[in-house]
N, C-alpha and C positions, 0 to 999 in steps of 0.2 A: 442447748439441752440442759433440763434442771436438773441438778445434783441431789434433790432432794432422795432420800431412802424411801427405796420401793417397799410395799407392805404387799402380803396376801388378799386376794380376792377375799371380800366380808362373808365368811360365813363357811369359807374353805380353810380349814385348820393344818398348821405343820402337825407334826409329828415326829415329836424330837427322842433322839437317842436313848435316853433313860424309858421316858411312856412308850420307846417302840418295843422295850425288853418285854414289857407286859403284854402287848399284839404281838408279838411274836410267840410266846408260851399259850397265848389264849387260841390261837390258830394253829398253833401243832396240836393243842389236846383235841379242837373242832374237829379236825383230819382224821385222826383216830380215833374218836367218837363215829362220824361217820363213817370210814372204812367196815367199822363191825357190826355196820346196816347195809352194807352193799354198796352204798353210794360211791359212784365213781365221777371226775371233775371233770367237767368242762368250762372252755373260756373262751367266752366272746365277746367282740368288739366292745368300747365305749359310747361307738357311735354308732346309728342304726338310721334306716329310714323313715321321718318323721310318722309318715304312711301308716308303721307298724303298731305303734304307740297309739294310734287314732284307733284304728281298729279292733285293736284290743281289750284297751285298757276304755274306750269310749269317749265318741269326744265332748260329751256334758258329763266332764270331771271338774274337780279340781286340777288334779295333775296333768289334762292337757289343756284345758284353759287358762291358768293362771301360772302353772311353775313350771313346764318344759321349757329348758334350754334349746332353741332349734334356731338354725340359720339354713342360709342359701350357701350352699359352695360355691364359691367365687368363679371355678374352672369348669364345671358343666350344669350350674344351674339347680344341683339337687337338694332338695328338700331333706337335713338333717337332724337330726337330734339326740343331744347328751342322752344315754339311756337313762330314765327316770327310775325303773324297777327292772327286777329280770328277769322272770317270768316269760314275758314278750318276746325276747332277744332267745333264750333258750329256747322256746318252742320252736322260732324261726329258725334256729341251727339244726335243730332234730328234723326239722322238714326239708328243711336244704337240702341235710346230706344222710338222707331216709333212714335213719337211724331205728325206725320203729319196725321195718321192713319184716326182721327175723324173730324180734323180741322184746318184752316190754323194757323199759331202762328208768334202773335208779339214776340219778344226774343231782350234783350240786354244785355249787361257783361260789365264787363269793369276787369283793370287789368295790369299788367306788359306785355312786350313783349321785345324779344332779337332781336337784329342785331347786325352783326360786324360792324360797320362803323363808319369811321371817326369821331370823339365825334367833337361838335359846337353846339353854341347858337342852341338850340331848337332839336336839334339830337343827342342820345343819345345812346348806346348801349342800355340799360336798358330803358325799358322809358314804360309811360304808356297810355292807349287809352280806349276810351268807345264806345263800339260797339252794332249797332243796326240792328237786320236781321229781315224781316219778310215774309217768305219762306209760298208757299201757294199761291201769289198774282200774277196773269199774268198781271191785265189792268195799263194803266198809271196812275190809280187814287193813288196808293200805290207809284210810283215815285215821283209825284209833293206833295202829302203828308209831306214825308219825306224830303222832300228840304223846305216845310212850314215848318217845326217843327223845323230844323235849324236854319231859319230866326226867329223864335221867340223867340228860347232861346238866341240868335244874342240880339236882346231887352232888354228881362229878365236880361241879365248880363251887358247889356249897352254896348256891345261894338261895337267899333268903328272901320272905315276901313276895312271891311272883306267884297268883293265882290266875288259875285257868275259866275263861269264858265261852262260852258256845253255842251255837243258835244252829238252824238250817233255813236255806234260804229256797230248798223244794225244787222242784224243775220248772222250764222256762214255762208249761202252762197256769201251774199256779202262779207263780208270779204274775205274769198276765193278769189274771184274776183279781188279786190284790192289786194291782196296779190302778185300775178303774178304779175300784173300791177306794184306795187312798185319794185318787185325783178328785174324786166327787168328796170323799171329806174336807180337804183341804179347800176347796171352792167354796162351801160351806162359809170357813172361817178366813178368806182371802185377807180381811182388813188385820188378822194378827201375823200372819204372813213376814216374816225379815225380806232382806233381798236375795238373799241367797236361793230363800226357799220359794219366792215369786218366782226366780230365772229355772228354778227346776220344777216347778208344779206339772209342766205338761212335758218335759225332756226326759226327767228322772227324778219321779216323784219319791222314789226307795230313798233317796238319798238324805231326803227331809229329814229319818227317821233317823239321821245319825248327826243331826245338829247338836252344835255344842251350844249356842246361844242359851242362857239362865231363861228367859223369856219365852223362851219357843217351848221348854221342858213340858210345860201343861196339856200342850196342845197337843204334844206330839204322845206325848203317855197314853192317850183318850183314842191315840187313832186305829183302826182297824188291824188285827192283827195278819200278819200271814200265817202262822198258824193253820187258822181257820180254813184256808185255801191250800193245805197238802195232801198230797195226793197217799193210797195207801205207800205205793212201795216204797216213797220218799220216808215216811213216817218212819218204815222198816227199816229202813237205813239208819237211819239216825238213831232209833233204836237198837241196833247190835253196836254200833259208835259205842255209845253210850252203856251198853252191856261190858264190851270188852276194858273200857275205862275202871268200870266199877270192881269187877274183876281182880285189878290190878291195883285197886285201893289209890285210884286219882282220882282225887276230890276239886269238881269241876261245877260252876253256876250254869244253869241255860239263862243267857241274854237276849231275848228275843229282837232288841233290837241294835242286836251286832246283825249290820249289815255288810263292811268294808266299804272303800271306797272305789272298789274296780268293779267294773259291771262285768266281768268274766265269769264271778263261783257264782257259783249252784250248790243246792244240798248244803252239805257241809263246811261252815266257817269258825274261825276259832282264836279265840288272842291268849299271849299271856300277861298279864296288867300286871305294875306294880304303883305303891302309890307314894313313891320314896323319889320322884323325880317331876312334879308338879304336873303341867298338863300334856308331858311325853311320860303318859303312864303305858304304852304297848311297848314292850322289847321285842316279841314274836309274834308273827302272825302267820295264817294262811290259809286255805280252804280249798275246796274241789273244785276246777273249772271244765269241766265235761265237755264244752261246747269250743274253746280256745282252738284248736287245734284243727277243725272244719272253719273257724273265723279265720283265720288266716291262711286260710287254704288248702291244706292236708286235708285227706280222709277223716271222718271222725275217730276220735281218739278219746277215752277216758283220762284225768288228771289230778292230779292231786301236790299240791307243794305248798310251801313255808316259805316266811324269811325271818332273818332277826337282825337288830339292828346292833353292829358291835359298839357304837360310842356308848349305845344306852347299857348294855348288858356289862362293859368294862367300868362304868360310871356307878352301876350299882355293887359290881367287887371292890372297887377301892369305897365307896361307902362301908362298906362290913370289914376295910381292914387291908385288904388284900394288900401286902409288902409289893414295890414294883421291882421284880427281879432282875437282877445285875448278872451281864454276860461273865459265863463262867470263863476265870483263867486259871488255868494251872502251873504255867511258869513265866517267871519275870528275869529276861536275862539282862543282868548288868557287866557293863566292861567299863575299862578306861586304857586309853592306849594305841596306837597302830595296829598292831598284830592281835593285840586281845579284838578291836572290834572285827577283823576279819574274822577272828575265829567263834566270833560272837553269830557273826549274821550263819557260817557257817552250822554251826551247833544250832541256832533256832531252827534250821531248815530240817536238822535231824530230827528233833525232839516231832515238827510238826509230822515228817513222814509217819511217825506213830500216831498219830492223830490226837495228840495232843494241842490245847488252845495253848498259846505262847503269845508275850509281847516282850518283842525286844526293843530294849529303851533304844531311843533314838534323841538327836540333839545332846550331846555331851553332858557335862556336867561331872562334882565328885560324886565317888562312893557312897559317902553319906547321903546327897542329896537323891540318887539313884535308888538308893535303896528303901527311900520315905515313900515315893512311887511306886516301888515294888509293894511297901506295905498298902499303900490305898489301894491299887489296884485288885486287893481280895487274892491274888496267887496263893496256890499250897505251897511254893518252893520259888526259890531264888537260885540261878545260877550265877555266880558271880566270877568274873574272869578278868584277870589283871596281865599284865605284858609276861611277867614271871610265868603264870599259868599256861600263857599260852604257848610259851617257846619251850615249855616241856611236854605241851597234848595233854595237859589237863586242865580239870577246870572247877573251882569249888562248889559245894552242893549246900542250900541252909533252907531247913525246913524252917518256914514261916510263923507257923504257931506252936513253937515249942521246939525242940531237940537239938541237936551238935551240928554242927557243921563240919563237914567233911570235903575231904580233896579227892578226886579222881580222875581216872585216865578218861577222855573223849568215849574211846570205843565203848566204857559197860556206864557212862550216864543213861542215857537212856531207862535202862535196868534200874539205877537208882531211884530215878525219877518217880516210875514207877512203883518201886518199891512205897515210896512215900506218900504217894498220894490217893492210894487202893488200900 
């Protein structure tokens, strides 16, 4: 067997101690962001039936042609796959376990997600996303919502340069419409064609319209619009979208050919770009998908969700600064001695029943040296307990940045403690 050191899978990153302070802070304020939208969490599997991802999400993608993680289970043979997005996975748990039965539901998760692709700044095989669905809703008021709630927490975390783009992609008869329209364009210009967009001229011609190739930019600017093929009430939709946005003083571009990469939305799609991360300029996205939820076999259902991607959106706060914050302590117990460390682990256990963050030094060492730890450690207060202190039940108290140090009895620490650091 070779001794060599094992490394991480290329493209799946650790997340070490210090950078998890800042996912940690960035995910409790998400939580309470959304809680004061109604959204309540769900969480489902990693792993899903290859099946579902096909049907959904379509299978002349990118994402299930080229980057689905899927295998065969070894024990019965089934067809599975690392959940790519969640969207998919979430509808399928709302249909499971008939969720929509009584009432519409706000719903969000968050969580790991796989793709194959090329590892860069902000794109990750691994990586993770907080998604928001809330299935139930047909009118535009749950569109421009959701694009509000973005722009706030956009505030909430202060940042900066992340504008909003927005298109409609109409219901599935227009598209139809355009659909012909574009396949006869493209036929036209076959010989300028890449390969990308030969493999999809007759599968998924929309898709053409979201190349990134320098090359293809001309052809594709010239090609017919969808637009042209909406129908009134789509138009109406997207017009109070757009009314309620404006209302609210978000300053937003229409992109007409933001199409996404999932063939699920309808109507309403929307990203937010920044351009402070090379060519992973989307941190959010998401749009309406009307039709999901009869594709995978429910009842028809109205939808509407998001996701955003947290390495990008944590990547663009520490760009602007953001300090990575360090788990709070509030006291640092030092001892040296038999009896002082009994009454050492004793005393931490008091201090935590008040809910107090405490570290009690562990592995020996002097006073001095004890106490250099207690100062890195960031503590408001040091308890320090010597064999003397403890065979009388007490135990010294030394606030950390500044003031006396004092001696007292076990029973009213506590009290002190507090005292000092409120």
């Amino acid at each position: 067997m070779s001794n060599e050191t094992l490394q991480a899978v290329k493209g799946m990153n650790d997340i070490l101690p210090d950078e998890a302070e800042l996912w940690l802070w960035f995910e409790e304020e998400v939580r309470d962001w959304l809680h004061g939208y109604g959204y309540r969490n769900i969480r489902m599997p990693l792993v899903e039936p290859t099946a579902l991802f096909k049907r959904a999400i379509g299978e002349v993608t990118d994402i299930v042609e080229k980057e689905m993680y899927s295998f065969e289970d070894a024990l019965n043979g089934d067809n599975l796959t690392l959940r790519p997005e969640g969207t998919a996975s979430c509808v399928r748990a709302v249909l499971q376990h008939n969720l929509l039965y009584n009432a519409p539901q706000r719903l969000y998760y968050s969580g790991q997600m796989f793709r194959h692709e090329r590892p860069q700044k902000g794109r990750y095989r691994q990586f993770h996303q907080i998604g928001v669905e809330a299935l139930g809703f047909a009118g535009p008021d749950i569109d421009a919502e959701q694009i509000l709630m973005c722009a706030r927490l956009w505030r909430r975390l202060g940042l900066r340069d992340v504008a909003l783009q927005l298109n409609t992609l109409g219901d599935a008869a227009s598209r139809h419409r355009h659909r012909v329209k574009l396949i006869a364009y493209f036929e036209q210009h076959r010989d300028r064609l890449d390969a990308d967009a030969t493999r999809r001229l007759y599968t998924n011609p929309l898709r053409i319209l979201d190349s990134k190739n320098p090359a293809m930019q001309e052809l594709v600017a010239a090609a017919p619009g969808l637009s042209d093929e909406l129908d009134e009430e789509a138009i109406r939709h997207f017009d109070e979208v757009q009314a309620v946005l404006k209302h609210h003083d978000v300053v937003f571009e229409i992109n007409p050919r933001l199409v996404r990469g999932l063939d699920y939305y309808n109507r309403t799609v929307f990203e937010w770009v920044t351009t402070r991360l090379g060519a992973q300029g989307t941190v959010c996205a998401g749009g309406r998908y009307d039709g999901l939820v009869e594709q995978i076999g429910g009842k028809p259902a109205p939808a509407m969700g998001f996701a955003m991607g947290v390495e990008r959106l944590l990547a663009l706060l520490q760009e602007d600064g953001m300090a990575l914050p360090k788990a709070e302590v509030d006291v640092y117990v030092v001892h040296q001695g038999e009896l002082a460390g009994r009454l050492a682990s004793r005393v931490a256990e008091q201090l935590r029943d008040d809910r107090l963050h405490v570290l009690l030094h562990c592995g020996g060492g002097s006073f001095k040296s004890q106490m250099k730890k207690a100062d890195a450690s960031g503590a408001t207060v040091a308890v320090v307990i010597g064999d003397d202190e403890a065979q009388a039940g007490e135990v010294s108290v030394k606030p950390m940045r500044g003031g006396e140090q004092v001696r007292v009895k076990v029973q009213t620490l506590v009290e002190t403690v507090n005292k000092l650091i409120k």
